[in-house]
N, C-alpha and C positions, 0 to 999 in steps of 0.2 A: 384537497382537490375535489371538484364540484362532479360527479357523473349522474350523466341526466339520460333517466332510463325511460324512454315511452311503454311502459307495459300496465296494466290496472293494478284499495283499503278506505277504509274509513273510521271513525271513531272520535277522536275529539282531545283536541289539543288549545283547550282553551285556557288552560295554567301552565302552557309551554314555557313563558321565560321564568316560572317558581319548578317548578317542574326538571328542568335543566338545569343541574347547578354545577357553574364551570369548576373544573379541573383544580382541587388545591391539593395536596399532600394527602389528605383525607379521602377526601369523595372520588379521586381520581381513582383507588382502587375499589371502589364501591359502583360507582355512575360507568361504564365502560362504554353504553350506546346511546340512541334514544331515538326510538320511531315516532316521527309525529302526524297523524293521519288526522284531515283537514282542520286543520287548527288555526286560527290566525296568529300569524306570528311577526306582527308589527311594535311588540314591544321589546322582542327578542334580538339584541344586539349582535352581528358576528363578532366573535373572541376566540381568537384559537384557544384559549382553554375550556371551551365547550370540546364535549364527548363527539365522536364521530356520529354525524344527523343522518336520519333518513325521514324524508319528507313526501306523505302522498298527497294529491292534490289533485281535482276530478271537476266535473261540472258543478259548481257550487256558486254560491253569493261572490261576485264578483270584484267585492270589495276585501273577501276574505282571501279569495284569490290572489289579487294583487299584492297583500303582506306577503304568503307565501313567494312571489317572485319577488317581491324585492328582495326579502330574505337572502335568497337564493342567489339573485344575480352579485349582494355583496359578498356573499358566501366565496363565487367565484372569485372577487378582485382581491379576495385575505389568503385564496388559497385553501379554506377552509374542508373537512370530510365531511360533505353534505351531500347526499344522494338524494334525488328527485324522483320520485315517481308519477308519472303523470296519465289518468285514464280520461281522455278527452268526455268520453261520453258518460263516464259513472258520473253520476249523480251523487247527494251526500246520502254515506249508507250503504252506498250498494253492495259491499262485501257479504253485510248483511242481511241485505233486501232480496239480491238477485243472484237465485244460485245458478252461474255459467261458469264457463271456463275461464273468459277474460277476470270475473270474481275471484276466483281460485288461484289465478295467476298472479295476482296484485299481494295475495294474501302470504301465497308461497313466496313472490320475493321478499316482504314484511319478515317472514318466518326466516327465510332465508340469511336477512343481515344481520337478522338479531342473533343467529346461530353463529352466522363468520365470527362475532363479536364478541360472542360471549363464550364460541369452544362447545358447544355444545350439537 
């Protein structure tokens, strides 16, 4: 199931569909999550044997954007654990770039799922 959280990450998710590698008897206990912060992910197929996704995705190249939703909106019609995060105004980087709160915010939920996930 798709939850799509408006709060503010960045980084780079440009070897997303190598990078995620779905769900076998192996990797499944090894892969458990996978944050992908502005990454284009129009090569990246939904397969419920992919890991439960979190996706952040901010003021960026428009064209990168649009992978990220499409992604996302098939994510929704599979059912898929893919969580959005979306900061209208961040820019690419700005976790990085811009120390606020709404920064902090994006980064702690990043932090946050990766912790649901990992037990930690």
């Amino acid at each position: 199931m798709v939850s799509e959280v408006n709060a503010p990450s960045s980084g780079g998710g440009q070897q997303a569909p190598s990078a995620v590698p779905r769900r076998t008897p192996g990797a499944a206990q090894r892969v458990r999550c996978a944050a992908l912060c502005y990454g284009p992910l129009s090569d990246l197929e939904p397969d419920p044997a992919l890991p439960p996704l979190l996706v952040v995705r901010g003021q960026d190249d428009p064209g990168l954007n649009r992978t990220i939703d499409e992604f996302v909106s098939a994510a929704k019609q599979h059912e898929l654990a893919v969580e959005l995060v979306h900061q209208p105004d961040g820019h690419h980087a700005f976790d990085v770039a811009d120390d606020s709160d709404t920064s902090r915010e994006v980064i702690e939920r990043v932090l946050g799922f990766l912790r649901g996930h990992l037990g930690t």
